[in-house]
C-alpha positions, -999 to 999 in steps of 0.1 A, spaced: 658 -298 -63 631 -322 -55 626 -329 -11 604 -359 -2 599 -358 38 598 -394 53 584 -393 86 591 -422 105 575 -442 136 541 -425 127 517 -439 156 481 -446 148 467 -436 185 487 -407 189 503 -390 161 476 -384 138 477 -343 149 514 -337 149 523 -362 120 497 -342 98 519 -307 108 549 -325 97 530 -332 69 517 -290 62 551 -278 68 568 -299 40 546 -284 23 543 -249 30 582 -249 35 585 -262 -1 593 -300 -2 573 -317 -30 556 -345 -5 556 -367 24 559 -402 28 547 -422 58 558 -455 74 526 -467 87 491 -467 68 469 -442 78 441 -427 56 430 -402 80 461 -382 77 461 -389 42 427 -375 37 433 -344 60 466 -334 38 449 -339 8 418 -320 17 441 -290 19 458 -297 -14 427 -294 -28 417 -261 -12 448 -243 -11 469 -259 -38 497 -278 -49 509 -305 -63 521 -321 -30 519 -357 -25 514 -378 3 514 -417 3 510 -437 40 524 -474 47 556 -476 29 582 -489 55 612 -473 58 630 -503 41 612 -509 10 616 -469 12 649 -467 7 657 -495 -12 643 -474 -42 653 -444 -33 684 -431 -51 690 -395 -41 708 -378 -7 695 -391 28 694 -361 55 683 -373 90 673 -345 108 686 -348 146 696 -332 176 731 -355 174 744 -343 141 762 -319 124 754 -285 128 730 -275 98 748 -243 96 779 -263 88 761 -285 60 733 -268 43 751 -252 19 769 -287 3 733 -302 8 718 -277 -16 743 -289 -44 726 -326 -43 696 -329 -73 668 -349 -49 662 -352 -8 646 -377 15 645 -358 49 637 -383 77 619 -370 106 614 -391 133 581 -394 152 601 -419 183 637 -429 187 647 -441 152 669 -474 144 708 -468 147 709 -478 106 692 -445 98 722 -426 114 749 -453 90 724 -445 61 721 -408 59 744 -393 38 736 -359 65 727 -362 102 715 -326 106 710 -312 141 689 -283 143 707 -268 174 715 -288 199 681 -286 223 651 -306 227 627 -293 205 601 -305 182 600 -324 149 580 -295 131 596 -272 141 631 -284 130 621 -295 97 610 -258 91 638 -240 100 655 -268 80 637 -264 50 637 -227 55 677 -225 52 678 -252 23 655 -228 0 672 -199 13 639 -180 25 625 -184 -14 597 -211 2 581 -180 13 573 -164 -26 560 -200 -35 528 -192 -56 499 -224 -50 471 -223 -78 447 -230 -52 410 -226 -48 412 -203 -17 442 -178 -9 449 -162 25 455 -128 20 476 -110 51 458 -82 68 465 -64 100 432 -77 111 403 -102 103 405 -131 80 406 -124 44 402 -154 24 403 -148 -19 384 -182 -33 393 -189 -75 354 -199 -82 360 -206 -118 389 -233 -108 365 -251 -90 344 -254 -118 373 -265 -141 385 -287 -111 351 -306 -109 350 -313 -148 321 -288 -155 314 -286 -195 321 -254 -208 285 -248 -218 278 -249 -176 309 -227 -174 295 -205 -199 259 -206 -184 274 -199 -149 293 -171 -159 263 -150 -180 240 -162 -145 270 -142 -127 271 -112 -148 228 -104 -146 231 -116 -112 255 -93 -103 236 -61 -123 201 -71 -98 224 -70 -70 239 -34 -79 201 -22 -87 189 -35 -54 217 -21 -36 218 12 -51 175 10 -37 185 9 -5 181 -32 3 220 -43 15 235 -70 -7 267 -92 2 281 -90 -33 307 -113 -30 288 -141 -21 261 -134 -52 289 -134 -73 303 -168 -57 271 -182 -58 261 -175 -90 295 -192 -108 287 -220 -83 252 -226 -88 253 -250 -116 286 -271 -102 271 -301 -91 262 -305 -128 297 -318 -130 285 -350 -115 241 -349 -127 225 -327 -149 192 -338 -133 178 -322 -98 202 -340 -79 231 -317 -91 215 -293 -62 224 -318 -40 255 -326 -56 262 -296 -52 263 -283 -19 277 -315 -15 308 -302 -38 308 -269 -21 309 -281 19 342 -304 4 357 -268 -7 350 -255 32 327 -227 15 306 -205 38 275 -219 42 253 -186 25 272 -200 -7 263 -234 1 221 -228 10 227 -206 -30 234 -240 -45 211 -257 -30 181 -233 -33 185 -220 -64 163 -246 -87 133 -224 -97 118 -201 -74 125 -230 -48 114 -263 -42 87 -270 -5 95 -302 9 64 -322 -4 75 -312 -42 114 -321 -34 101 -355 -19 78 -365 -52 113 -351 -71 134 -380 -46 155 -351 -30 165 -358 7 143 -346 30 139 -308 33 125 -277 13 152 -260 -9 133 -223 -9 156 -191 -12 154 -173 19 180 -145 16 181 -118 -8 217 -132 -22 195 -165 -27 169 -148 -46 190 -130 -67 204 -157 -83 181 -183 -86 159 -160 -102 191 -147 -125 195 -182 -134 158 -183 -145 165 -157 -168 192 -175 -182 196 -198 -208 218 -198 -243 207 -163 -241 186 -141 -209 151 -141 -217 123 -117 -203 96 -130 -175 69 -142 -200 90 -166 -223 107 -176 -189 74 -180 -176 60 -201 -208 92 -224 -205 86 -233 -167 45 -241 -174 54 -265 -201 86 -279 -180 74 -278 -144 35 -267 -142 16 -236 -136 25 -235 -97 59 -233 -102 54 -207 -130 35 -185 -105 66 -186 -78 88 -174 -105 66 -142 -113 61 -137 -75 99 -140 -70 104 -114 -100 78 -92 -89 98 -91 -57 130 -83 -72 118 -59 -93 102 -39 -62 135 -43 -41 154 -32 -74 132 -1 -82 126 -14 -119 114 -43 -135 143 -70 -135 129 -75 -175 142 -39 -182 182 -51 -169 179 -80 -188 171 -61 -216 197 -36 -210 222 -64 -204 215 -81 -236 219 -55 -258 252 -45 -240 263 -83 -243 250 -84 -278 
């Protein structure tokens, strides 16, 4: 069954909050989008933004009035309102019809919408609000089954007694963004030696949020989607803050070129203004894994050779500083995991 909710009377200066709820519980309640009388690009943006995060495919399209709506439309017309039939009485023959518009109303609606509908559906018979009625009435039509509703999207809530637990599907976001699958390859090996430095520092004594070096270090090279020159630093964290990612997995992205870029070498490189330097130990770990890392991972002194010829001897000496302090946090020379880790990939 396909279920479009048309919310009507949408009001520019004071709908904007509730309209976008109508909007999140079409879709969490499992209609497949919402259409909207009056134009408005905010809500369409907001909606979309959470498509994007948490999944879909729900659509939303603003500034179709209800006339031109219907004109087109072909399907069963339910008009949810407190003056109709009891939904108890008529959900069950409304689940035998092949595609829905539901019309929720955002003010008093025209007396043609109550000739039109094929259904004027009260959900009970009390003043109540336009949310929460299409829920419960979208709630009987699936018969619960809304609720086991899988989204393929970028971040998952998982329930817990307490906290916020939020799963995020890096890769996708990768795919999503139109990453090559050389970058997608890159990232990935960046990930795995990352993660090994992280275990090795750990296990030393130095505290490591793993998660994020593993989120950072599949996310590093994103912006690549749109720039494979510096800017793709830039690009993104820009990527990253439109995803809502914690910001320790933003300041990864954009502080991961080298062993870091001061703010008088990012201006000569036309970055905005700023320094891009790795301050936390997360940060460190992978930009220096991603030094490391090329077709192959590579020890210190070709990765040093390659940074002389590309970027000059200072940078070259930040790089060995930065490995010298890994290795001391990590209790062994960060050459001998990559060493261990290419044998075990090989």
């Amino acid at each position: 069954m396909a279920v479009t909710v048309y919310r009507y009377g949408h009001r520019l200066a004071r709908d904007k909050r509730i309209t976008t709820h109508v909007a999140l519980t079409a879709r969490a309640f499992g209609a497949d989008g919402v259409v909207i009388d009056t134009k408005d690009e905010t809500v369409e943006q907001s909606v979309r933004g959470v498509v994007t995060r948490f999944g879909g495919p729900f659509f939303i399209r603003t500034g179709i009035p209800w006339k031109e709506y219907f004109r087109d439309f072909h399907g069963t017309i339910v008009h949810l309102t407190m003056y109709g039939q009891r939904m108890e009485d008529v959900i069950e023959d409304i689940r035998k019809h092949d595609e829905l518009a539901v019309i929720v109303g955002a003010e008093k609606v025209p007396g043609a919408f109550y000739e039109m509908a094929h259904y004027n559906v009260a959900v009970g018979n009390q003043p109540h609000s336009e949310v929460a009625a299409l829920a419960v009435f979208l709630h009987m039509l699936t018969e619960g089954q809304w609720c086991e509703k899988e989204f393929d999207g970028i971040m998952n809530i998982i329930p817990s007694k307490r906290g916020k637990v939020v799963h995020y599907n890096y890769p996708a976001i990768l795919s999503r963004e139109g990453c090559d699958p050389a970058v997608i390859a890159h990232s990935e090996k960046v990930r795995d030696l990352a993660m090994e430095i992280a275990r090795r520092i750990q296990r030393n004594g130095t505290a490591v949020d793993m998660e994020t070096v593993e989120a950072g270090a599949l996310l590093h090279d994103v912006g690549r989607a749109k720039t494979h020159g510096i800017m793709h630093i830039v690009e993104g964290e820009r990527i990253a803050k439109q995803y809502g990612l914690p910001e320790k997995i933003q300041h990864i992205i954009r502080n991961h070129a080298g062993a870091g870029i001061e703010r008088e070498e990012a201006e000569k490189l036309g970055l905005p203004d700023g320094e891009y330097m790795p301050h936390t130990i997360e940060e460190m770990i992978v930009a220096h894994a991603d030094n490391l890392t090329g077709i192959r991972y590579r020890p210190l002194e070709e990765t040093l050779a390659l940074f002389r010829e590309k970027a000059g001897e200072k940078a070259a000496e930040k790089v060995k500083a930065l490995h010298k302090h890994l290795s001391i946090l990590a209790g062994v020379d960060i050459d001998e995991i990559v060493e261990e880790l290419q044998h075990f990939k090989n």
